[in-house]
N, C-alpha and C positions, 0 to 999 in steps of 0.2 A: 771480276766485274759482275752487278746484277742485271738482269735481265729486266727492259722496259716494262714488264707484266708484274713488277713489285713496287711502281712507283708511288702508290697512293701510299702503300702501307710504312715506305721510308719516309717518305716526303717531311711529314711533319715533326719527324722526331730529329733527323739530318740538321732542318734548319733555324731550330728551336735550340738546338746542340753546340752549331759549328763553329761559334766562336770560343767554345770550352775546347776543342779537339785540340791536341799538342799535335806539332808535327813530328811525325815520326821520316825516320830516313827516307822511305817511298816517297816521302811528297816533296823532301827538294828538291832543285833544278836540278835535270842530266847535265852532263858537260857541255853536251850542243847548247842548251838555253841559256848558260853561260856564257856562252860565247865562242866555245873550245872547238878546234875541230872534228866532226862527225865521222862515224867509220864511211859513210856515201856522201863526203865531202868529194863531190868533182872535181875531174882534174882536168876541165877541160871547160869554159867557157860557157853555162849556159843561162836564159832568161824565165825565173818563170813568174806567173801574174797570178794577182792574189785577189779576188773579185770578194768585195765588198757592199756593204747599203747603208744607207742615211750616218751616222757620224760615231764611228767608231772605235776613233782617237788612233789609227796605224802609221798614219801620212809620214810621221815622223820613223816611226820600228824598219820602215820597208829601206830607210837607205842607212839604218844602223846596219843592218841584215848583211846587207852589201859589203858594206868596211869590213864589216869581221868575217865573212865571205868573199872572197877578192874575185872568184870564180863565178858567182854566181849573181845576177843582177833581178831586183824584183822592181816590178810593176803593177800598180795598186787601179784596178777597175772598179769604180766609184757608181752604184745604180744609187739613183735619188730615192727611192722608197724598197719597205723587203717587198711590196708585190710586184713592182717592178725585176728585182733578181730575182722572184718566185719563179717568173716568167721566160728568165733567161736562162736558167737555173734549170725550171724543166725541160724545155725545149732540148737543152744540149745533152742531156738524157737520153728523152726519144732518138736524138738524131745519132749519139754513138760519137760527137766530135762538137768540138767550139767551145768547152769548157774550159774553164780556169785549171791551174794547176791545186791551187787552194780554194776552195769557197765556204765561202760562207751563207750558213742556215739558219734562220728563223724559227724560234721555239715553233709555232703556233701550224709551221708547213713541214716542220723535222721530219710528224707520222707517213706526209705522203713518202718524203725519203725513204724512209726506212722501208718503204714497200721495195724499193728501188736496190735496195743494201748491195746486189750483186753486180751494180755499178759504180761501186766505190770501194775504196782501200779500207780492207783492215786496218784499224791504226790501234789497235791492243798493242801494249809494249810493257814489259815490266817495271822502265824505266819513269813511268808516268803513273801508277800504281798510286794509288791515293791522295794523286796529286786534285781531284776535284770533290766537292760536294757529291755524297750517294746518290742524292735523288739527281744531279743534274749529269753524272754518269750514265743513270738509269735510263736517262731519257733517249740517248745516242748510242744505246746496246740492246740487240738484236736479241731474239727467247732463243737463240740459239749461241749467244756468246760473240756476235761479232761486233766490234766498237767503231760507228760509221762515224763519229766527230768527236773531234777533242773542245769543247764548254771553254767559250768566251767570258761572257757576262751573265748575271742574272739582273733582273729588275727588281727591286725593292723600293716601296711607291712610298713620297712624302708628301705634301701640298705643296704646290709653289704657286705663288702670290703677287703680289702686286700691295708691297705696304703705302706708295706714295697714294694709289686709290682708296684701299682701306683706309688710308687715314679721313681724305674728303668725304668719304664716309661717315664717319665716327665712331668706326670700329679700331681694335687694336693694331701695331704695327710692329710691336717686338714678338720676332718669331714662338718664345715661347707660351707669349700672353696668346697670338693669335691658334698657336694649339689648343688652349684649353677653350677657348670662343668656337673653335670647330668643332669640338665635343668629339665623342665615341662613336658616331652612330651615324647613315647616309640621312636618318631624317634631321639632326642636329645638322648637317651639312648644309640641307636644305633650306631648313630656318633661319641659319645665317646668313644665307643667300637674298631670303628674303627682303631681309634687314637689309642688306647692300644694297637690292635694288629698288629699293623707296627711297632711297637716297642717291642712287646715281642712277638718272637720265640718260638711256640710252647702253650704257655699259654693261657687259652679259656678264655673271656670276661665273658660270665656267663657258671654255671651249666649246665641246664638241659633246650632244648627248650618244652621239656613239662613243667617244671615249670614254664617258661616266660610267656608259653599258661595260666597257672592258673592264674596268676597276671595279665593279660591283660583280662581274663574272667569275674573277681571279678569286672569286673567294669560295665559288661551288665548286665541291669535291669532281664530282659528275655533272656539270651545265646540260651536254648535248648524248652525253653517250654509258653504257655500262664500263666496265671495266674489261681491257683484253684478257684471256686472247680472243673472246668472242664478245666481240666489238656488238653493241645493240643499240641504234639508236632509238632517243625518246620522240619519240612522235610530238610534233609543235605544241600541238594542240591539247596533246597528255601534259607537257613540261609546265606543271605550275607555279615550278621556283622559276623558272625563264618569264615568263606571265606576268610574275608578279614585279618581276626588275623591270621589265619594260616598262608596265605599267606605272608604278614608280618614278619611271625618267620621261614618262609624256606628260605624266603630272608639271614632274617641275619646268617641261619646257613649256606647257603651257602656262604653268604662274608665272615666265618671263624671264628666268634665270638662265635660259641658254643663250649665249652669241649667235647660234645657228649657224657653225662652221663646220665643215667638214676636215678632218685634221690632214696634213700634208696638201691641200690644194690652194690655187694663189691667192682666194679672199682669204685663207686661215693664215699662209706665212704674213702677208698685208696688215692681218690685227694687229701682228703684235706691235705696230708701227703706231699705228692708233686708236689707241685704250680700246682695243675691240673685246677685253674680258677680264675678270679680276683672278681668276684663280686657274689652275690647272692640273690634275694629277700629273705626279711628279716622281715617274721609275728613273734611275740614273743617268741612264743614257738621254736621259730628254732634256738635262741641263745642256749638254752641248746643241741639242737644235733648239732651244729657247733662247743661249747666250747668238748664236750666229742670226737667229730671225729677227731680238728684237736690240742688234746691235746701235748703241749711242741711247738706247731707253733704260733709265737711272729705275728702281724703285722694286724691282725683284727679289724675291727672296724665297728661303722655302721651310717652312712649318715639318718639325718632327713630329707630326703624327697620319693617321690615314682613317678614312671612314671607317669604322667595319672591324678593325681592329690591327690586320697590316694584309699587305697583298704582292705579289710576286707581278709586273706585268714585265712580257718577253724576256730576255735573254737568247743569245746564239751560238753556233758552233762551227767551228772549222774542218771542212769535207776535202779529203783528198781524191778527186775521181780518177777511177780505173785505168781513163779513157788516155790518158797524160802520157807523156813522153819520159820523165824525170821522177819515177813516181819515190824512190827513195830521199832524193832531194827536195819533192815536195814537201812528204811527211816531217823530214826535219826541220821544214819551214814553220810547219803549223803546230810544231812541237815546239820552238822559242818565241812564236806570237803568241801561245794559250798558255809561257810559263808564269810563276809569280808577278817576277819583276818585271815582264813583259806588261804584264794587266794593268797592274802598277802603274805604269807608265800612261796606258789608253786610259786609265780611271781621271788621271791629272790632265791630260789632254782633252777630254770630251764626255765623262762622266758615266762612263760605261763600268759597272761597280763589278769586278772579279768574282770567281766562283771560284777560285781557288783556296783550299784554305788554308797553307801557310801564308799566303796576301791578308785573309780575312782577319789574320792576327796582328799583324805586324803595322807595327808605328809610323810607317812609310805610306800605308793606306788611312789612319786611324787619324793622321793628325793633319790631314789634307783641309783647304779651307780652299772658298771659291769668291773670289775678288768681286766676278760677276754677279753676285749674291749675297751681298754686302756682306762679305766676307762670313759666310757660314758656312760650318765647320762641318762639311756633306762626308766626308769619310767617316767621321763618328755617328751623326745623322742614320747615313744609309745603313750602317753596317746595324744599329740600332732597329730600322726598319728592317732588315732584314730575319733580325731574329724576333720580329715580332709575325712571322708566317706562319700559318699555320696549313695552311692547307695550298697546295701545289692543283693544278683541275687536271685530270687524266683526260689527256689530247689522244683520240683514236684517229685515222688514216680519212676520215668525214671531217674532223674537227675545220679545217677552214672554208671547208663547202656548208657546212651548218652555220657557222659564224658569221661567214658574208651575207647569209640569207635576211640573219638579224639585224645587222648593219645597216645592209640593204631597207629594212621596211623602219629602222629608227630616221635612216636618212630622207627618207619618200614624206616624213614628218615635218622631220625636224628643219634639214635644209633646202628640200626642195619645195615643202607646202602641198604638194599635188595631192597626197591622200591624206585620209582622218587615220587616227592610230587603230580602230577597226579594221579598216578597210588595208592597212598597211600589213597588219597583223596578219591578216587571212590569206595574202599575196604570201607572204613567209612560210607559212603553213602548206602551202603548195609546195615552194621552191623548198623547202626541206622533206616532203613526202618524194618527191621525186628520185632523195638521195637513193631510196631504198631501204 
């Protein structure tokens, strides 16, 4: 296993790679993920809970689990958003008690885990040996060699759309025409944007100019910090690639291209009910909360290509905590939710695109199509996106106390109105000096 202190230096060659890698013996399913029974198969009746966030296709796995476990019964803890489990997540940390047996982490709060590491299960095992992407390893291993999570998903970002509005528009509506219309570039993105909204009245080009912010992030090496193990953060006010994103995304919300939503709150799920925006970045796992939010609206679809050139947003991990009663039975929990066929399975359920890479090859992922999306072919799509990544941001133990700051003063803009992006700006610059 490598140590989280090499992940820049994998990152981009890992996922530029990984659909070349063959799989060698390490990376098939053990027998547990299989199905077979585990040498810490219970012999004796027990429950354990699998705490999850926003849509990440298990609903189904957790009472396969059970049939092929007769001993063992799981139950699935559902937090509506990661900052919500962030929240419950830490708490049960501090307090030593109230965690799940399994949980699940968020790329983006992983760093503060890992400060945490000696509240949580080794889960190093030979039997798992190359069963994931380097870099997304990299991310969930300790400079000391300990492996705090077993790699769910990763995000690999495409456009998704809205062709019945494009159309009233008079732009294009076949996913590949409307790639080449998006162009290479976040100012081609832009321009198009423009174009749609001279022509549609009322109707926002994208989402959320905080999400534009994450999808233009995902692509700096270093956004907020040096690289470990001496973690240094860039002072606001030094950051002039952050500067200049920002500035960038109050541009276009002021030429009118933003909905003005903040994503996961009730006016954001409500748009997608009524034409509240034409486009949205599009990491896998977002098809299943766009298919649930704009459930009975026809005209969705989603564009293989991305601004910028491609971008990685979130992906998560499965945490065994210390704290647990079961702790070998947990592990082999989250050792057949994080196999192949396992991801498999959540990628066809809810769009959460595997990091595994005997999945990343195989025809069972590759030839997936999405009914909700008129029927496009998001397993080839994604995996497509996926090796167009190039660069991975190195998340230091600050990474989402700096992030929210930016969030925070995009929001103070974008959705609340209350301040100029000056004045939004210079609040931020505070709330990030304070980190230290």
């Amino acid at each position: 296993m490598r140590s989280h202190t090499l992940l820049r230096g994998t990152a981009a060659a890992a996922v530029a790679a990984f659909l070349l890698v063959g799989c060698s013996p390490a990376s098939a399913p053990s027998p547990s993920a299989s199905g077979s029974a585990a040498p810490s198969e219970p012999t004796e009746p027990i429950t354990l809970t699998v705490s999850v966030f926003n849509e990440m296709g298990y609903e189904g796995l957790v009472g396969e689990y059970t049939k092929l476990h007769p001993n063992v019964t799981v139950k699935l803890d559902r937090a509506a958003t990661s900052d919500e489990a962030r929240e419950k997540y830490m708490s049960g940390i501090a307090a030593g008690s109230g965690m799940a047996d399994v949980a699940a982490v968020e790329v983006d709060w992983l760093p503060e885990i890992m400060e945490s590491a000696d509240a949580l299960t080794d889960l190093t095992d030979p039997e798992v040996e190359g069963r994931w992407l380097d870099w997304k390893v990299a991310q969930a291993t300790t400079a000391d060699g300990k492996l705090v999570g077993y790699g769910t998903d990763i995000g690999p970002e495409g456009v998704c759309y809205r062709a019945d509005l494009f159309e009233k528009a008079g732009l294009p509506t076949d996913r590949d025409e409307v790639a080449k219309a998006l162009g290479s570039t976040w100012d081609d993105y832009f321009a198009l944007g423009k174009q749609f909204s001279a022509k549609s009245d009322g109707v926002g080009w994208y989402d959320s100019a905080d999400a534009i912010f994450q999808g233009m992030v995902n692509q700096v090496a270093n956004p907020f910090s040096s690289t470990m193990p001496e973690e240094t953060l860039i002072p606001l006010d030094q950051n002039t690639e952050i500067k200049a994103i920002y500035d960038k995304i109050m541009q276009s919300s002021a030429d009118g291209l933003s909905a003005h939503l903040q994503q996961w709150q009730p006016d954001w799920q409500n748009a997608f009910q009524n034409n509240g925006f034409a486009t949205m970045l599009c990491p896998g796992w977002m098809l299943g909360v766009i298919e649930g939010n704009a459930k009975g609206v026809e005209g969705w679809d989603i564009a293989p290509t991305f601004p910028g050139g491609g971008g990685n947003w979130g992906g998560s991990f499965m945490t065994v905590p210390s704290q647990g009663k079961n702790i070998d039975a947990a592990k082999e929990l989250a050792k057949w939710l994080t196999a192949p066929e396992q991801q498999i399975a959540a990628f066809k359920a809810k769009g959460t695109f595997p990091s595994q890479v005997e999945a990343l090859t195989s025809q069972d992922l590759l030839s997936v199509t999405n009914a909700f999306f008129n029927d496009a072919p998001t397993g080839q799509i994604l995996a497509d996106r996926a090796k167009a990544v190039t660069v991975v941001p190195f998340k230091g133990p600050n990474y989402f106390a700096y992030r929210a700051a930016i969030s925070n003063a995009i929001n103070r803009v974008d959705v609340d109105k209350t301040d100029t992006p000056e004045e939004s700006w210079a609040t931020a610059v505070s709330d990030v000096s304070a980190l230290g």
